[in-house]
C-alpha positions as CSV (number, residue, x, y, z in Angstrom):
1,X,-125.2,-193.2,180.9
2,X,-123.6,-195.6,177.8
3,X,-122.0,-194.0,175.1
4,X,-125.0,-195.6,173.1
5,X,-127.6,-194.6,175.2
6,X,-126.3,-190.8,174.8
7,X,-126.6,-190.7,171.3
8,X,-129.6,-192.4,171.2
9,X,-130.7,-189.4,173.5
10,X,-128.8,-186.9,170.8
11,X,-131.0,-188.2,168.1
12,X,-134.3,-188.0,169.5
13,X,-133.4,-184.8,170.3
14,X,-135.4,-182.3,168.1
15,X,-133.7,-179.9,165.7
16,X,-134.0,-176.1,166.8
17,X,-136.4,-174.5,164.6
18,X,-135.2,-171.5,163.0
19,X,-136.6,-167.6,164.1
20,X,-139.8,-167.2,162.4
21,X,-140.2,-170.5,160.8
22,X,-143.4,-171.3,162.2
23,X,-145.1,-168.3,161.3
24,X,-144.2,-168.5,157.7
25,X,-145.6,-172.0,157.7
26,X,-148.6,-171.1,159.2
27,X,-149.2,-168.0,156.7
28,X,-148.3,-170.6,153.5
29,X,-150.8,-172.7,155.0
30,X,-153.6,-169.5,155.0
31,X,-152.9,-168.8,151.8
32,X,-153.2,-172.4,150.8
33,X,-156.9,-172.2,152.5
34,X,-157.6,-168.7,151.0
35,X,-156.5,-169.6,147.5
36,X,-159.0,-172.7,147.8
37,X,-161.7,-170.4,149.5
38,X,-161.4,-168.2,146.3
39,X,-161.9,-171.0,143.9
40,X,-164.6,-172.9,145.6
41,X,-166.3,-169.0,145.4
42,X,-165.4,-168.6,141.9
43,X,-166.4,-172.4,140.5
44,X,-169.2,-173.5,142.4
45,X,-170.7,-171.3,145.4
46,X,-171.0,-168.2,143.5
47,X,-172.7,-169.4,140.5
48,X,-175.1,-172.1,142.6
49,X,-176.3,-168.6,144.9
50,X,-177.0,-167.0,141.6
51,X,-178.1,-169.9,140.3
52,X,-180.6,-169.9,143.0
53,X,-181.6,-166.7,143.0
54,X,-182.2,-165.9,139.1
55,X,-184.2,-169.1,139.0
56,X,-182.0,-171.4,137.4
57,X,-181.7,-173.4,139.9
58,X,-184.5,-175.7,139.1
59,X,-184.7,-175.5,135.0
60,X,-182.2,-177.1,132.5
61,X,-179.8,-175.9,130.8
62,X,-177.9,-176.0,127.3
63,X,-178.3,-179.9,125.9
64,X,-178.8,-180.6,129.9
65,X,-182.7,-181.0,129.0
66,X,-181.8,-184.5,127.4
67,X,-179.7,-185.9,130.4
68,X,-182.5,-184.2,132.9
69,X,-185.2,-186.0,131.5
70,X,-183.2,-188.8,131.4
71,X,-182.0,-188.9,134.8
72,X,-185.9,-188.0,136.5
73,X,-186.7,-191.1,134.6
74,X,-184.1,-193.7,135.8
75,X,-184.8,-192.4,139.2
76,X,-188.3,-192.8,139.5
77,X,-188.3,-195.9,136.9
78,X,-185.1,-197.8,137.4
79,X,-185.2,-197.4,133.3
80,X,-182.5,-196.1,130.9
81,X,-184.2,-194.0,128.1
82,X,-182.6,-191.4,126.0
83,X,-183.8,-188.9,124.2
84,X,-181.5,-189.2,120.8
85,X,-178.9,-186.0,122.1
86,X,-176.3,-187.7,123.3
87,X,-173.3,-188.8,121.2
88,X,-171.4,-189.3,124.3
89,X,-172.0,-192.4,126.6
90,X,-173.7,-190.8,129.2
91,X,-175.4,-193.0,131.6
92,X,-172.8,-192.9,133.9
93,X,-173.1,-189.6,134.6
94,X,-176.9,-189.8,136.1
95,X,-177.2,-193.7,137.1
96,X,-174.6,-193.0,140.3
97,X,-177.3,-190.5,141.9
98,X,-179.9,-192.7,141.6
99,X,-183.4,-191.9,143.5
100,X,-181.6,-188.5,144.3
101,X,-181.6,-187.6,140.5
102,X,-185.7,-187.2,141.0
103,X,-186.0,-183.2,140.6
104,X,-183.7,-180.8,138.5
105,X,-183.2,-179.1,141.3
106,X,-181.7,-182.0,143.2
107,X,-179.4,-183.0,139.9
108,X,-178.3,-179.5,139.8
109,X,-177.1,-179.7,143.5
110,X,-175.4,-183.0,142.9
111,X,-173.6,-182.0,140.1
112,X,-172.4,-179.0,142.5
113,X,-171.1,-181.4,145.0
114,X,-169.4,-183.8,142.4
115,X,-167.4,-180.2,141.3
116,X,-166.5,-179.6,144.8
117,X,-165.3,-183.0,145.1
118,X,-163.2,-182.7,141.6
119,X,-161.6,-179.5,142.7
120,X,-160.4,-181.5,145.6
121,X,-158.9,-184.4,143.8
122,X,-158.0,-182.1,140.9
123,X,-155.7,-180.4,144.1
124,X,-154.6,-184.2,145.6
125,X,-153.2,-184.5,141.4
126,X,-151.5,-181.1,141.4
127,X,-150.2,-181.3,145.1
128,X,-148.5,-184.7,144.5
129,X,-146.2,-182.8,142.2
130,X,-145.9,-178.6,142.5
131,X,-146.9,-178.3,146.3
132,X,-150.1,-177.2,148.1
133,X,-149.6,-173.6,147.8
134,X,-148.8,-173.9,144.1
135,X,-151.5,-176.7,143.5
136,X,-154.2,-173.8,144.9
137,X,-153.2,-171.3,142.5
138,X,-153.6,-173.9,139.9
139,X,-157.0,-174.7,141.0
140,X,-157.7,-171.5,141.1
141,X,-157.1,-171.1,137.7
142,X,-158.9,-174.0,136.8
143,X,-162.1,-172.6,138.1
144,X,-161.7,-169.4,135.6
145,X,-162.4,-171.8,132.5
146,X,-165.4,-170.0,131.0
147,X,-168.5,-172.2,131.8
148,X,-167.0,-174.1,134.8
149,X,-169.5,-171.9,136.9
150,X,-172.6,-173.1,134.4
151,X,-171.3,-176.3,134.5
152,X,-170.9,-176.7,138.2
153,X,-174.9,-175.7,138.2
154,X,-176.5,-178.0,135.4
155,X,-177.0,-181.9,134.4
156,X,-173.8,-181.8,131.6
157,X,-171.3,-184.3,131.5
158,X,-168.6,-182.6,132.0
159,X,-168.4,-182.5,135.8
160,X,-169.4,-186.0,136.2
161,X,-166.3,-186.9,133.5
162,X,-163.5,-184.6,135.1
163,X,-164.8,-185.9,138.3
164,X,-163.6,-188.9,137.4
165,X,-160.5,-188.2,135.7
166,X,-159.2,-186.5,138.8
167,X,-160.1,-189.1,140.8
168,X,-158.5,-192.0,138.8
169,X,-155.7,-189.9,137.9
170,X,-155.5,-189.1,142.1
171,X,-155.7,-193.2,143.3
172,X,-153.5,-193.9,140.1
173,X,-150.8,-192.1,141.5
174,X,-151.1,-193.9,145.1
175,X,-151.2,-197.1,143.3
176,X,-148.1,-196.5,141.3
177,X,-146.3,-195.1,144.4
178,X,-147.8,-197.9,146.4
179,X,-147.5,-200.8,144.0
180,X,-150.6,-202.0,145.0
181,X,-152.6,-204.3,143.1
182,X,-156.2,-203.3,145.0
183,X,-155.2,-199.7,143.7
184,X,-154.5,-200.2,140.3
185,X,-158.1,-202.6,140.3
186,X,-159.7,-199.0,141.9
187,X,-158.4,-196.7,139.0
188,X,-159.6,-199.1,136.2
189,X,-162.9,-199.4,137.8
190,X,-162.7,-195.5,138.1
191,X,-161.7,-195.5,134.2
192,X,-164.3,-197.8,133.7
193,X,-167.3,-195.1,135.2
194,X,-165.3,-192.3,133.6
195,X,-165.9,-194.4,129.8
196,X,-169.6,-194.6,130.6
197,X,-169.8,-190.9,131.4
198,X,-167.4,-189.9,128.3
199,X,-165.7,-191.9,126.2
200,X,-162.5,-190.1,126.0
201,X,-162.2,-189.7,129.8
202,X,-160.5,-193.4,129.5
203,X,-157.5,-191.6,128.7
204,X,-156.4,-191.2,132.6
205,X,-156.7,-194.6,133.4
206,X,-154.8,-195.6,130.3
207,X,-152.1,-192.8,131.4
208,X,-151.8,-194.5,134.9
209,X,-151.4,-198.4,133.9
210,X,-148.9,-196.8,130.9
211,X,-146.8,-194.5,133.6
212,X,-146.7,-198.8,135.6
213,X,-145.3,-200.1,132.0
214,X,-142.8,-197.3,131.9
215,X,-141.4,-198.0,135.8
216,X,-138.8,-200.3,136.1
217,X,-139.8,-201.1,139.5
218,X,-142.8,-201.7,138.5
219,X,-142.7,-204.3,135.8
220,X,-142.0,-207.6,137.7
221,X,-143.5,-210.7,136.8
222,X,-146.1,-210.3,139.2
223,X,-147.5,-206.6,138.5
224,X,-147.5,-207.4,135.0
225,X,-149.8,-210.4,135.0
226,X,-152.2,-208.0,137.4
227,X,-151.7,-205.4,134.8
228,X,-152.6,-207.8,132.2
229,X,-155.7,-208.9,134.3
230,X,-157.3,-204.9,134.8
231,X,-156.3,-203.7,131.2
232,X,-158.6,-206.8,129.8
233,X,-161.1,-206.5,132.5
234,X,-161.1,-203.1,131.8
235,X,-161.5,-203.2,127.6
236,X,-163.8,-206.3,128.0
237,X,-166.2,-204.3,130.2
238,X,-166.0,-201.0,128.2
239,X,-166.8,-202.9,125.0
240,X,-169.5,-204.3,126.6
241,X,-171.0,-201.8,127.9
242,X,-170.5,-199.6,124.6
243,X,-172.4,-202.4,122.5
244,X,-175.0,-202.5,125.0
245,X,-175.8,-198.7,125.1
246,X,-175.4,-198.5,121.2
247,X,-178.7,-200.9,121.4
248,X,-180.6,-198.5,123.5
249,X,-183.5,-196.9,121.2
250,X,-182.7,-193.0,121.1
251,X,-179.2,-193.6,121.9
252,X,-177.6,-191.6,119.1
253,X,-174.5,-193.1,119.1
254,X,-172.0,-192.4,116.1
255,X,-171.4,-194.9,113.6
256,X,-168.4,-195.0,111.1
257,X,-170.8,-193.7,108.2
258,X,-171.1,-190.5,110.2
259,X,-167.6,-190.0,109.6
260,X,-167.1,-187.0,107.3
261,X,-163.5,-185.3,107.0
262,X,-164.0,-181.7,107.0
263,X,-160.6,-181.2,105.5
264,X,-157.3,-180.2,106.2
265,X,-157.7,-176.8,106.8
266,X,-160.5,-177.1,109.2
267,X,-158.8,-179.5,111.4
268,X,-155.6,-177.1,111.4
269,X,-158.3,-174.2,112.5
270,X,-160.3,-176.5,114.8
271,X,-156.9,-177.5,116.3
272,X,-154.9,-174.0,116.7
273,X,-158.4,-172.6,118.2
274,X,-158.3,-175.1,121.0
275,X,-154.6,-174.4,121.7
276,X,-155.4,-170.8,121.8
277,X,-158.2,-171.2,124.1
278,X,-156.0,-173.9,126.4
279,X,-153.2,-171.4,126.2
280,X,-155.6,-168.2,126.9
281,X,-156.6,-169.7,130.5
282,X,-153.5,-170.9,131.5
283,X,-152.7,-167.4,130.7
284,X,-152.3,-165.8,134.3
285,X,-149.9,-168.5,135.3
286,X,-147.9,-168.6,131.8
287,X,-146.7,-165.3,132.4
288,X,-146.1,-165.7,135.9
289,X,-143.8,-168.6,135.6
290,X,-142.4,-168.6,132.1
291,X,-138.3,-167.8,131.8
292,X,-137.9,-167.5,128.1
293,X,-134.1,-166.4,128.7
294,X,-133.2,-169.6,130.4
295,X,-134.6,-172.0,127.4
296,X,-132.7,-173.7,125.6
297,X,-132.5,-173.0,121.6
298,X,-135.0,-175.7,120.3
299,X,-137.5,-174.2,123.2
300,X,-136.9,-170.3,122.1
301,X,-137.1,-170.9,118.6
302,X,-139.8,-173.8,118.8
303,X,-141.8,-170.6,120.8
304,X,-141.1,-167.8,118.1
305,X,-142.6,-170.4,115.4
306,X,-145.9,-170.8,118.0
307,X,-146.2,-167.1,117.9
308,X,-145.9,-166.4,113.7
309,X,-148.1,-169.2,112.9
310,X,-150.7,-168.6,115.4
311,X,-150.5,-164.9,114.8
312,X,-150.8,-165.3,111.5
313,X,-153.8,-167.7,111.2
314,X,-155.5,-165.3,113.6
315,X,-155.0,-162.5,111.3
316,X,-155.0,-164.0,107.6
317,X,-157.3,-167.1,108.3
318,X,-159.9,-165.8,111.0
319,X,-158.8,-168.8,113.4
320,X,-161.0,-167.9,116.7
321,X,-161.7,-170.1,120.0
322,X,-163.6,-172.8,119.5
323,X,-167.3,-172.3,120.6
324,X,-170.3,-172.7,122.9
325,X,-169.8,-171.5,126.4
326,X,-166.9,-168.9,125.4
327,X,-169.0,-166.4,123.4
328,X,-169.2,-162.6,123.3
329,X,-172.8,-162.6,122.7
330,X,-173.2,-165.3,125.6
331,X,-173.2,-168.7,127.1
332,X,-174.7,-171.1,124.3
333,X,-176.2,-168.2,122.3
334,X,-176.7,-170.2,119.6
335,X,-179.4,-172.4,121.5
336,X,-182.0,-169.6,121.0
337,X,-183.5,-167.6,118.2
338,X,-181.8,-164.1,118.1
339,X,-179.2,-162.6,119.7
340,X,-178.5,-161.1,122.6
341,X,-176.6,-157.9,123.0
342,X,-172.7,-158.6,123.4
343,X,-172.3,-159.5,127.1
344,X,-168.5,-158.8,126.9
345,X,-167.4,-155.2,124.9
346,X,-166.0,-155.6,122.1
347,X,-162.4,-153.9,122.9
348,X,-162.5,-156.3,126.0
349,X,-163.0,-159.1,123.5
350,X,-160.8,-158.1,120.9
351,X,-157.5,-158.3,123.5
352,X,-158.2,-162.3,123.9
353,X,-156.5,-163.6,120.9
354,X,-153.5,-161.4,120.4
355,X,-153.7,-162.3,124.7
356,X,-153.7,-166.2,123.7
357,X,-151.3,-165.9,120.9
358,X,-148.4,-164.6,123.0
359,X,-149.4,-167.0,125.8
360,X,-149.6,-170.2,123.6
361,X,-146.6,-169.4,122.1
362,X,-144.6,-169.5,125.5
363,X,-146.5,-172.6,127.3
364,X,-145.1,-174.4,123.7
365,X,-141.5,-173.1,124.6
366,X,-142.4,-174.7,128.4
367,X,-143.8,-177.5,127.1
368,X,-140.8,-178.7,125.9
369,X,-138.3,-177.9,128.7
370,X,-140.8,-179.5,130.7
371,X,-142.7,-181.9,129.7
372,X,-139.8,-184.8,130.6
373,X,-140.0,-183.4,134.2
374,X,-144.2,-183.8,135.3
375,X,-145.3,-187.4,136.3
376,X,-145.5,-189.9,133.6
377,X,-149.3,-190.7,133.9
378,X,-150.5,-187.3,133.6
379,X,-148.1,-186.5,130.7
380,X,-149.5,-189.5,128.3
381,X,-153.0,-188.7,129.9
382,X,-152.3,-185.4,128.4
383,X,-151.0,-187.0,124.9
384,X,-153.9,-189.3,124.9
385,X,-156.2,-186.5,126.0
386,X,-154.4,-184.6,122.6
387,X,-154.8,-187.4,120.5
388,X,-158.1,-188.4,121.0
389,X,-159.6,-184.7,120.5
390,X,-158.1,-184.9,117.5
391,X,-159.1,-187.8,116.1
392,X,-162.9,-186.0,116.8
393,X,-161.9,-183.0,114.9
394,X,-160.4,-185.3,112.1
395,X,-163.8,-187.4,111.9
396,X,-165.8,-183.8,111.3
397,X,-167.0,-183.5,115.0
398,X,-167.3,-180.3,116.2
399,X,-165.0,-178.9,119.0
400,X,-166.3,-177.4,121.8
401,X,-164.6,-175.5,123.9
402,X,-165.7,-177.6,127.0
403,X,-163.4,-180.5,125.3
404,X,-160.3,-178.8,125.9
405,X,-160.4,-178.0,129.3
406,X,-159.7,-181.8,130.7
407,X,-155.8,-180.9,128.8
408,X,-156.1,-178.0,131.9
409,X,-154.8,-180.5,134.5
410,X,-151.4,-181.5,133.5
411,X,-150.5,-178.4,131.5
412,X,-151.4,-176.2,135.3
413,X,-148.8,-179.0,136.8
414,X,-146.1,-178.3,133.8
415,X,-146.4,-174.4,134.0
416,X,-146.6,-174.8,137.9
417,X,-143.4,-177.5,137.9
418,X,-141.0,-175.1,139.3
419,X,-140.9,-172.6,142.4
420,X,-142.3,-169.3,142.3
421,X,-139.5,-167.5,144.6
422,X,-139.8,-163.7,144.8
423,X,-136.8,-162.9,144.2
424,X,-137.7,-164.3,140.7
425,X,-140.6,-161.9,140.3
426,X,-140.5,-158.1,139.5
427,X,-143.5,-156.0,140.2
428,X,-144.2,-155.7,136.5
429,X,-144.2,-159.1,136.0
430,X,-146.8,-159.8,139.0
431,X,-148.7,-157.2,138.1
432,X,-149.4,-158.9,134.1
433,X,-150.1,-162.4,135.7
434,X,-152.7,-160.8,138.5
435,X,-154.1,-158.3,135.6
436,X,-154.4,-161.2,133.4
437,X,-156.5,-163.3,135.6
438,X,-158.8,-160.6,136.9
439,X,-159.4,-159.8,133.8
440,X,-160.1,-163.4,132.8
441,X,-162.3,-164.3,135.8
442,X,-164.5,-160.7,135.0
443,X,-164.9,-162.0,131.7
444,X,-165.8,-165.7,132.8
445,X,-168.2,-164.0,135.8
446,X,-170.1,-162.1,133.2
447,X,-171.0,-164.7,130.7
448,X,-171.7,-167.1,133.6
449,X,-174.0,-163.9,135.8
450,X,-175.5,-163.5,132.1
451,X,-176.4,-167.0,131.2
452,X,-177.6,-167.3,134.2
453,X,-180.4,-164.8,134.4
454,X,-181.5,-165.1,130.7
455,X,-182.3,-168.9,130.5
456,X,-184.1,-168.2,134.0
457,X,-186.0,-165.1,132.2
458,X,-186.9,-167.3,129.1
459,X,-188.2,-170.3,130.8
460,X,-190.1,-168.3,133.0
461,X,-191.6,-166.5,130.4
462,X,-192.8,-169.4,128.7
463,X,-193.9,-171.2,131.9
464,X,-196.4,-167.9,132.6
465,X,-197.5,-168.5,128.6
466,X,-198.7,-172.3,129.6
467,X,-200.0,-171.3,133.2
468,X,-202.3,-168.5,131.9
469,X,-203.6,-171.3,129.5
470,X,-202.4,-169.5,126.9
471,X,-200.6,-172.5,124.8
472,X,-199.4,-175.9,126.0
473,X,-196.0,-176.7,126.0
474,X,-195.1,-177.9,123.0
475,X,-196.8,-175.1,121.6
476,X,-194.3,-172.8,122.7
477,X,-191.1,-172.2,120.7
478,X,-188.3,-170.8,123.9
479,X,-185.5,-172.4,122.9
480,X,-183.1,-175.8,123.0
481,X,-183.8,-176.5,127.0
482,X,-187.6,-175.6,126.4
483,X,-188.1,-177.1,123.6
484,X,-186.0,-180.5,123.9
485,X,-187.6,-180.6,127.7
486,X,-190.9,-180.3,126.6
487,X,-191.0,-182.7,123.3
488,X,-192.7,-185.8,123.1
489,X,-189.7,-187.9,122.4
490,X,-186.3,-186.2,121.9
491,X,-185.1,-184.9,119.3
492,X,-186.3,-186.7,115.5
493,X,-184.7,-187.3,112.1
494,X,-187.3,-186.3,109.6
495,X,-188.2,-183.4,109.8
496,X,-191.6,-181.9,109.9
497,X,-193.3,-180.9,106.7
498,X,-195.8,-178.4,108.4
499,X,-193.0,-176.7,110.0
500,X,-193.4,-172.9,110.6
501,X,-190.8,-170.3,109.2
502,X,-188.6,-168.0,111.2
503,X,-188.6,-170.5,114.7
504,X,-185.6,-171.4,116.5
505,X,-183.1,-173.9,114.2
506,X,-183.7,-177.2,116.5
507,X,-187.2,-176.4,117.0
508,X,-188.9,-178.9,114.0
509,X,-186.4,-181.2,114.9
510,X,-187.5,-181.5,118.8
511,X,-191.6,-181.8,117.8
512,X,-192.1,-177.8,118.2
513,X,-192.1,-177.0,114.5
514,X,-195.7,-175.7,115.1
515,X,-195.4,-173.4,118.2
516,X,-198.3,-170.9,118.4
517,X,-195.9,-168.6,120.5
518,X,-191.8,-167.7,120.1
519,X,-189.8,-166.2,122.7
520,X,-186.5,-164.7,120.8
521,X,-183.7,-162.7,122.7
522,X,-183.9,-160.1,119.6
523,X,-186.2,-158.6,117.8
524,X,-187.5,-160.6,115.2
525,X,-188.6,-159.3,111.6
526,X,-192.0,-159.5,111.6
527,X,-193.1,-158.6,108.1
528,X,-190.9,-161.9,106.9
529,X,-191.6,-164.1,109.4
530,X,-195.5,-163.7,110.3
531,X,-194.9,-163.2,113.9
532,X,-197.1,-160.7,115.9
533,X,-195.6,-159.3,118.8
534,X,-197.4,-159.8,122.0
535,X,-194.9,-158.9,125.1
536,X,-191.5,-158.1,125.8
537,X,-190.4,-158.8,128.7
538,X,-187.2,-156.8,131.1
539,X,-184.9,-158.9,133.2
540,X,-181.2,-158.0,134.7
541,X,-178.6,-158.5,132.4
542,X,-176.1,-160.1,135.0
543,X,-178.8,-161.5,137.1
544,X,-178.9,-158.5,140.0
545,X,-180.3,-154.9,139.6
546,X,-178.1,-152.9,137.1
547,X,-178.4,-153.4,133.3
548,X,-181.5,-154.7,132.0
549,X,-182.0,-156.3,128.9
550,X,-185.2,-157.5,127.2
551,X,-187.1,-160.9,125.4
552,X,-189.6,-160.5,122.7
553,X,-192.8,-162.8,122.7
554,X,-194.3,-163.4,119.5
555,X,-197.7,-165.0,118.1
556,X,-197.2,-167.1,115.3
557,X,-199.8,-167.6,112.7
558,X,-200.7,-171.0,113.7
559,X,-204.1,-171.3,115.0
560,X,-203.9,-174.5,117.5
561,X,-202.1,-173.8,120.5
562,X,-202.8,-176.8,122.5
């Protein structure tokens, strides 16, 4: 044997493994799968069974009734009509299912496969750049967001849109590591079907073809022209497509007259709510990972400033979380007349914001040791992401609390950046970051379990009203999904002069301003408002036997019922 041939031989030769090295491997890799088990239990298959078995399953949900209708139509028409409740672009969140879009029921399940499938690129994003045993925590996490559960399980847009930021933000990367030029054209088409979902979900493909611009290997004479190519292709089509959908009747786009500062102070509110809420469910992993005693001085004191000012617009300026999904009294209270009881007690409740002010105030201090160290594309995806929301708040929208949580992404990927060793983590310290997130996903669980089971008990309600021939649809007042579902066409802009007193807020304005019978998820006072009370009617708080709460069904003093 040669000299050569030898160490050819040496080098083939595999390296010893060390004692024990395969089993640790092997348990990473199980807790890899059990951490994704968990979340795909937590996000999607938990609330689609209980989805399924309240009822919910199959009725619409929150402004849902809108993009419901319009989806049945387009996939029994071919035809694109709104309904005048979506300020948002839309249409691509219900023309990719097509003839499958035919039934609620099947959206519903769609949408639950389109969250499955953004949990998985949301992982593919995180994995590229913390690991896949940190990247499952973060998922994890990401599935705590209160709604994700009721948002996995009805027609909204917000699926559909982080559906496809993860995706173009997950074949962005491969194209930028890649150089390819089929790639890029990929993530601007993915932009492109993000922009007809969302508007603002354009921000991951602008982060990807910015994080090219930024890369000196990346900017030869060649790539640029091909970056030149997709950015126009990708503006020209957007613009198109935005002037064509703003010509749709019932489209209810907004104009540049709508545009109505609310003022400095409410966009400083609006604005430190959203950072508490993003810094409130990044929460369990804040306090998991953060080192304050390694920062450098900018971070600690930049940190301490967070906490005061946060603390103190909390305390002296009633700053709270921005609303809709995240609310004591439930899901989307507000889309029904009364109240439900508190679904969350009110000491519970009342730990979340000093909880978020301490937790903000650190992810600030990581932010800026960090934020040079997480992949270019997802940290202008995040600035974007930033600015855009906002520029909303600025023009007098309202913020949600659903249009914070596409900022989750690339803050789970900062706070994850670095190792979690053991040795790094004191019992006390584990035991605040597990405590926290139990505590979070209890909370999330409940207003998803309650939501749940009273939209099923309302809709229900009113269905038995129509089938015992009692009133016709639009003759009963049960609410936005009820009565947006069930109006003539959408909701209108002069309002109705014959309008009965005391009915839901939306209901004149979605052509049930004259409903015969009101369901309300309080009592209602009948001496003001003329209502006769007819039924109330038991279902379980959270969905399965235990608490039960109750729905009052009222006769109005308006004689035609159908």
């Amino acid at each position: 044997m040669t000299t050569d041939t030898a160490a050819l031989t040496v080098e083939r030769t595999p390296a010893p493994q060390r004692p024990g090295s395969a089993g640790r491997a092997l348990r990473r890799h199980r807790f890899t799968l059990l951490l994704l088990a968990a979340a795909l239990c937590v996000g999607v298959i938990g609330p689609l069974a209980l989805s399924w078995w309240t009822g919910s399953l199959r009725i619409p949900h929150n402004d849902s009734w809108a993009f419901s209708r319009s989806a049945e139509i387009f996939a029994r028409t071919g035809h694109i009509t709104l309904f005048n409740w979506n300020a948002m672009s839309l249409i691509g969140a219900f023309a990719p299912f097509g003839p499958l879009a035919r039934t609620i029921f099947s959206q519903q399940c769609a949408i639950a496969v389109l969250s499955v499938l953004s949990l998985a690129a949301a992982f593919d994003v995180l994995r590229a750049v913390i690991g896949p045993r940190r990247a499952a925590l973060g998922v994890l996490v990401l599935v705590i967001w209160p709604g994700y559960g009721l948002l996995s399980t009805s027609m909204m847009t917000d699926i559909p849109a982080f559906a496809a930021t993860t995706l173009t933000l997950a074949v962005g990367r491969r194209a930028i590591e890649r150089r390819s030029v089929p790639l890029f054209a990929l993530t601007g088409l993915l932009g492109l079907w993000g922009f007809t979902i969302r508007e603002q979900t354009i921000a991951a493909a602008a982060g990807v073809l910015g994080a090219a611009l930024l890369k000196p290997a990346l900017r030869e004479r060649r790539m640029l022209v091909w970056y030149g190519v997709i950015a126009l292709v990708l503006g020209a089509s957007a613009g198109v497509f935005e002037l064509w959908r703003r010509a749709l009747p019932n489209g209810s786009s907004p104009t540049f007259s709508q545009i109505s500062y609310p003022g400095t102070k409410a966009v400083i509110e609006s604005s430190v709510g959203g950072m508490l809420l993003l810094g409130l469910m990044v929460s369990p992993l804040v306090f998991l990972a953060a080192r304050p005693l390694r920062w450098s001085t900018v971070a600690i004191r930049c940190s301490l400033a967070t906490f005061i000012v946060t603390e103190g617009m909390v305390h002296w300026y009633g700053v709270h979380f921005p609303q809709n999904y995240f609310l004591q009294q439930g899901s989307y209270a507000t889309a029904y007349l009364g109240s439900r009881p508190s679904i969350v007690p009110r000491t519970a409740w009342g730990l979340l914001l000093p909880l978020a002010c301490v937790s903000t105030s650190l992810l600030v201090g990581m932010l800026i040791e960090r934020i040079r160290r997480i992949p270019v594309e997802l940290a202008l995806f995040l600035a974007v992401t930033a600015i855009g929301t906002l520029m909303e708040v600025v023009e007098g929208e309202i913020l949600f609390d659903r249009y914070v949580f596409p900022a989750v992404l690339p803050v789970l990927a900062l706070v994850l950046l670095e190792p979690l060793r053991p040795r790094d983590h004191s019992r006390i310290r584990l035991g605040i970051a597990a405590g926290t997130g139990l505590f979070l996903t209890v909370i999330t669980s409940l207003l998803t379990a309650n939501a749940l089971a009273f939209d099923a008990a309302v809709w229900h309600t009113a269905q038995n009203l129509v089938a015992s021939g009692a009133a016709s649809p639009a003759y009963v007042d049960a609410g936005l999904d009820w009565d947006g579902y069930y109006s003539a066409d959408g909701a209108q802009n002069t309002p109705d002069p014959a309008a009965i007193y005391g009915l839901y807020d939306k209901a004149d304005q979605l052509g049930h301003g004259e409903a015969c019978y009101v369901i309300a998820a309080s009592q209602q006072h009948q001496e003001v408002d003329f209502f006769t009370l007819v039924n109330t009617v038991e279902y379980n708080k959270f969905g399965i036997p235990g608490g039960v709460n109750k729905i009052w069904v009222y006769r109005t003093y308006e004689p035609n019922c159908h």
